[in-house]
N, C-alpha and C positions, 0 to 999 in steps of 0.2 A: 334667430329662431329656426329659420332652414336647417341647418348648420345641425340643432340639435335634433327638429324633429329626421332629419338624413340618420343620423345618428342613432336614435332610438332603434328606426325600421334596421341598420344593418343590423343592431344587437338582435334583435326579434327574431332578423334571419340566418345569423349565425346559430340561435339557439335551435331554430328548427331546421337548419342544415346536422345539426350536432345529434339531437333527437331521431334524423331520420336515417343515420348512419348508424345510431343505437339499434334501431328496431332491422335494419339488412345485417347486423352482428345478433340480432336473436335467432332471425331464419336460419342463418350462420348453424349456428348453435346445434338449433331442433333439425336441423337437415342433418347433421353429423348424427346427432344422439339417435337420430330415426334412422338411420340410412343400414343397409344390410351390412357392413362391415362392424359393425353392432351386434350383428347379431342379437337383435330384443330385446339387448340388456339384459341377458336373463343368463343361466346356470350353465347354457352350452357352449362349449367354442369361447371359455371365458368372454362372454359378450359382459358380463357386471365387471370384471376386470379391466379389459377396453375403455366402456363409458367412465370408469374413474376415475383412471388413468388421463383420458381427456378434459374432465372436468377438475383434479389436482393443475393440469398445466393452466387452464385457464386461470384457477387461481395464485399462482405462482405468477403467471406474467402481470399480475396486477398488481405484483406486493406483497402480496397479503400475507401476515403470517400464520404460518400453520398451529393447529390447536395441538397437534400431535409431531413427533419428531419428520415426517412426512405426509403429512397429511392425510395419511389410511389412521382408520381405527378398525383391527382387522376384528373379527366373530364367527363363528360356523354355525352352520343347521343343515339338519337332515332335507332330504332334494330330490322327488323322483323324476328324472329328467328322458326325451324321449328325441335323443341323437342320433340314432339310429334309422331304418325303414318302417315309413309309416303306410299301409296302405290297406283302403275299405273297399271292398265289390260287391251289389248286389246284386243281386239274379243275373251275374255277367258282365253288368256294367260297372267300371271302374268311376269312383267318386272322386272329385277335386278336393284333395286335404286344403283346412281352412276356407274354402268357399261351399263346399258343401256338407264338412263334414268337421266336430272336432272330436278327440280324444280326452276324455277325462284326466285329470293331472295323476288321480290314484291310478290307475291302469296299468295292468301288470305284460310284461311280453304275454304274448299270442297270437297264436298263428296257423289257419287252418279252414277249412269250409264246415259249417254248421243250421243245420235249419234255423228258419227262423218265422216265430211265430207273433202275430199284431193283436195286443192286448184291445180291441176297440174298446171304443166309449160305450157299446150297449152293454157290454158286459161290466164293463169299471161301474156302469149306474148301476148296475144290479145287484145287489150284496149277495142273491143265492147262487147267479152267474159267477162273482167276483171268487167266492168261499171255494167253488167246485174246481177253477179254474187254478187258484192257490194249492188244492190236492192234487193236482197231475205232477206226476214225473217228469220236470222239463232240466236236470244238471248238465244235457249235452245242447242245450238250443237257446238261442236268441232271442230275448223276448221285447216287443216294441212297442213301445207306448207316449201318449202325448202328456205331459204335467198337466197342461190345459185342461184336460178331461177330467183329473181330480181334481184341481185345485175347483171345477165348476159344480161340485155337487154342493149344494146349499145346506142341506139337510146335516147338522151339526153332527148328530150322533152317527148317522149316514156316513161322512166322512170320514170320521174317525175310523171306521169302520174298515173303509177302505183304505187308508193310510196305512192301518195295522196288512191289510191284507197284500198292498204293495211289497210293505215290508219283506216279507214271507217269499213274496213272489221275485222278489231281486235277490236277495240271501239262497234262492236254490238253484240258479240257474246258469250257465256256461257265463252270458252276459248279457247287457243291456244294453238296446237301443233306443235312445231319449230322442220324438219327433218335436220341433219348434216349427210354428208359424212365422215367426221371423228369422234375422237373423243369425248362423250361430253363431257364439261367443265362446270363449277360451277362460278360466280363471287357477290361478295357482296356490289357490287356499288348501284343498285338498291335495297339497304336493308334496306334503313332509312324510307321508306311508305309502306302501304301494297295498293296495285293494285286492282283494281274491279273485276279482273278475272286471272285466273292460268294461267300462260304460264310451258311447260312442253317441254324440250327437248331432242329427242330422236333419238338415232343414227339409219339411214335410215336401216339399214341391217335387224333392231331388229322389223319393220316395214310393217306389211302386205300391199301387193302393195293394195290391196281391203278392208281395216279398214272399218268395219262398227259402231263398238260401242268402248267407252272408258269408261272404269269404275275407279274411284279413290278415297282416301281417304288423306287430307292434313288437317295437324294439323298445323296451325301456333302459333306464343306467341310474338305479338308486344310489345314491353316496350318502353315507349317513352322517358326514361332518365335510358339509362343502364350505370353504372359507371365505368369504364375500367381506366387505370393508365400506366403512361410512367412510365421508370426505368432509374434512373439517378446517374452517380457515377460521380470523377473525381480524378484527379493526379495532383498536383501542379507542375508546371515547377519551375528547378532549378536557369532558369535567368531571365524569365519576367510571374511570376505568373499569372497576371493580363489578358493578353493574351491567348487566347483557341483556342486549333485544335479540332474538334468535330469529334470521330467516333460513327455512328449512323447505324440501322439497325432497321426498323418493325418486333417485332414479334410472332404480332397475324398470324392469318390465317384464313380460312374458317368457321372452326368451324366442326358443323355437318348437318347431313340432316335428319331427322329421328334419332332415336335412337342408329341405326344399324350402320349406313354411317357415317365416320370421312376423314375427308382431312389432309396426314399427312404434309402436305407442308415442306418434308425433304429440297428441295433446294430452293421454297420459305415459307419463308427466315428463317427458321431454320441455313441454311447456312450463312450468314449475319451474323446472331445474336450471332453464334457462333462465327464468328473470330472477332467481336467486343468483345467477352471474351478474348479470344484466345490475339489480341491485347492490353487488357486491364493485363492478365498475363504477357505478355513480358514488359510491359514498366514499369511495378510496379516492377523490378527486381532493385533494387538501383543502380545497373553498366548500366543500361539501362532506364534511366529517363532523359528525353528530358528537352531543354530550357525552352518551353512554356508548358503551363498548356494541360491538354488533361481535355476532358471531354466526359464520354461514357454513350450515349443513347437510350436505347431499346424503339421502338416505339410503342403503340395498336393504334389500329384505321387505320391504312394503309389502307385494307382491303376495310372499307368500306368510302373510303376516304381522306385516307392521313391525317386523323381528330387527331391521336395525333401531328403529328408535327404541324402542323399548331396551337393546343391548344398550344402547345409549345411557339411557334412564337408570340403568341398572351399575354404567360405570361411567361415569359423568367424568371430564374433564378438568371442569373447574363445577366449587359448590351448586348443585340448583338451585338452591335458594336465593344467589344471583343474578337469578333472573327476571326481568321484571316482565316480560311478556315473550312469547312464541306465537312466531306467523308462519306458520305451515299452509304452503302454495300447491296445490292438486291441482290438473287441469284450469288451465285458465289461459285457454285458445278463441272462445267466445266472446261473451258478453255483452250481445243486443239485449236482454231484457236485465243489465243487471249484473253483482254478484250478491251471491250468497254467503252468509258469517257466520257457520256453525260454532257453537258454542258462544253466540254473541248474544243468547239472554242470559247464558251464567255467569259471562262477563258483561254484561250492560254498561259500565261508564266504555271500554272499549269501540264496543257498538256505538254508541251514542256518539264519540267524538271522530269514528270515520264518518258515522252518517250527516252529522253537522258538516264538518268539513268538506265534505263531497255537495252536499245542499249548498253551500257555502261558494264552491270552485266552482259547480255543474260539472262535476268529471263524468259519471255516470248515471245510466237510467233510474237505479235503485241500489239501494246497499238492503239487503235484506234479512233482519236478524231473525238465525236460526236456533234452535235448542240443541242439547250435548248430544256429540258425536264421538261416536267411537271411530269412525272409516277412513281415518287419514293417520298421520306421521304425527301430529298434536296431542293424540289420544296418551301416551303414559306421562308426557309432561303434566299433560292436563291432571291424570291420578296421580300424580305427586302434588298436587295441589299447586302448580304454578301456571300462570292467567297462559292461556292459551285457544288460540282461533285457528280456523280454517279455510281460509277461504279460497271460493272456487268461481267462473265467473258462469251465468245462465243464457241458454239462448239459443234453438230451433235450426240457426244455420249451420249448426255441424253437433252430428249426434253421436258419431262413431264411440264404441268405448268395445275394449279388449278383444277386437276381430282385427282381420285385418284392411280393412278401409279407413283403420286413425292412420292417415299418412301425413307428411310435411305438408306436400302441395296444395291440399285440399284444407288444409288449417288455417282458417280467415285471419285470426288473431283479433277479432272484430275493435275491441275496446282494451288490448294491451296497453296500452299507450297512455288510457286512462287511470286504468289501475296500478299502473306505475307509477304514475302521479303522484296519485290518491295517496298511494303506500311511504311515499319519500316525501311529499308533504307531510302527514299524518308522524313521521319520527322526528325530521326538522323540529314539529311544534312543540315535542316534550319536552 
């Protein structure tokens, strides 16, 4: 009885010796994908080339075969990229890019000193103030203004009003200065055109309440067919090959802003991409290979569009209709309160058997089913009509998202371990 219960405990400790060498190879992982030799993942200094190139080797050293003759599936898109000198002054004072100040992704080179004039709140409430202020001559000057101050006019038609009158007032003018209360953020949705005029946004603090002048220099580098590549591997299931579970994860990011400024998007989605390896180790372990076939895909293009999957959707490797489900991993560095299952009420038996299961193990606080999403790598699978989730995990100890304070170090990982779990239980059971 010693003998076995001895016995038991080494297994238990061998497995959590084993588990916790898993999770120093995820750090592994998200330190590389984030680290500045990355470059952001993004369209400069082939930083998406880089991270995919390290992510193919990772899948290589596991086995795995590639879906493709090397595991790129290449695509292009238009990319307004901004490699060159970035720099913002106000009234003399030089701003800290990325901690003070970001660049619009449409922003066109510019370069120069310019008045600059502060749209306030009394005038944005005021439709006769707003209308008269819309008629001046402003094509050489700066004009600054808080979102906050319109989005707070209550008054329906009010609004409308001034939205139109925004309009107006951004379409005539050299450029825009967008004031945030918090912190600023970076996004590459608007990156595939370059804009007539720089929008520049800068946190209110960093912000003389009296700005008379703004001085700048933007170097942009539009490409209009930049060529980026998905990463695709897979695992033959041992009883219906032919059938695919898909785990997926984007893992470009921002890129850079300047030469100086890198976005290391440690939890978007460095995190993703890693336990799409991470789950791509576990299942290539031959005691641990599932019925149906898995196939694991790293996505580029999210970022600015969700453009590799969708390339994807549009030239599939093998049928889609092989699919029996996609688990698209976005951020999932958290998870004290939880994750989140977009698209888990249009697929509810899905839902329903993590959430059992997880009830079932106690892996996490909540699984909590959400409604259709469009905002991840899921989304055109999903409009092809094959069952597709998203999930992300929730939770207050790390908020960071598209600045740059998502770093490695500061990424708890809080409840990884669970949702790994969860997730390789949850395919085991099929």
């Amino acid at each position: 009885m010693k003998k076995l219960i001895l016995f038991i405990l080494i297994i238990l400790l061998i497995n959590k010796l084993l588990y916790s060498q898993d999770c120093e190879l995820v750090r592994k992982i998200i330190n590389k994908l984030a680290s500045p030799e990355m470059f952001g993942r993004g369209y400069t200094n082939n930083g998406d080339k880089l991270a995919a190139s390290f992510i193919r080797l990772q899948f290589d050293s596991l086995g795995l075969p590639p879906l493709t003759e090397n595991y790129y599936q290449h695509f292009s898109f238009p990319i307004n990229n901004f490699d060159g000198e970035i720099s913002v002054t106000i009234d003399g004072k030089k701003l800290v890019p990325g901690y003070d100040y970001m660049v619009a992704g449409f922003s066109p080179s510019t370069k120069g000193s310019f008045p600059l004039v502060l749209l306030d709140k009394k005038t944005i409430t005021n439709p006769n103030k707003l209308f008269k202020f819309s008629k001046q001559d402003k094509k050489d000057v700066f004009v600054a203004y808080s979102r906050n101050d319109f989005a707070g006019i209550k008054d329906k038609k009010q609004k409308a009003l001034a939205d139109s009158l925004r309009k107006i007032i951004v379409n005539s003018v050299k450029g825009v200065v967008i004031l945030k209360d918090e912190k600023v953020s970076w996004s590459a949705s608007g990156s595939k055109k370059v804009g007539t005029h720089p929008e520049i946004e800068i946190e209110k603090s960093k912000f003389p309440a009296k700005a008379q002048t703004i001085s700048l220099q933007i170097e942009n580098h539009y490409v209009e067919n930049y060529i980026s590549q998905n990463v695709l591997a897979y695992l033959p299931g041992t009883v219906q090959p032919d059938t695919f579970i898909v785990f997926c994860a984007h893992y470009d990011h921002l890129g850079q802003m300047g030469q100086k400024v890198y976005f290391p998007g440690a939890n978007d989605n460095a995190s993703g991409t890693a336990m799409v390896i991470d789950l791509a180790r576990y299942f290539s372990q031959p005691w641990n290979r599932p019925a149906y076939s898995l196939a694991f895909m790293a996505f580029s293009g999210e970022e600015a569009g969700l453009l590799g999957s969708k390339f994807y959707c549009e030239n599939p490797i093998f049928p889609l209709k092989n699919i029996k489900l996609v688990v698209n991993l976005d951020m999932v560095g958290t998870g004290s309160e939880g994750i989140g299952v977009a698209n888990g009420k249009v697929y509810s038996l899905v839902w329903e058997k993590l959430n059992a299961l997880n009830k079932e193990k106690n892996y996490l606080n909540a699984v909590f089913q959400r409604g259709e999403s469009q905002g991840s790598d899921h989304y055109y699978f999903h409009k092809n009509n094959i069952p597709s989730i998203f999930i992300y995990t929730q939770g207050k100890e790390f908020t960071e998202y598209h600045n740059l304070y998502d770093v490695p170090d500061k990424l708890p990982l809080t409840e990884y371990a669970d949702l790994f779990r969860l997730l390789t239980t949850y395919i085991t059971s099929l």
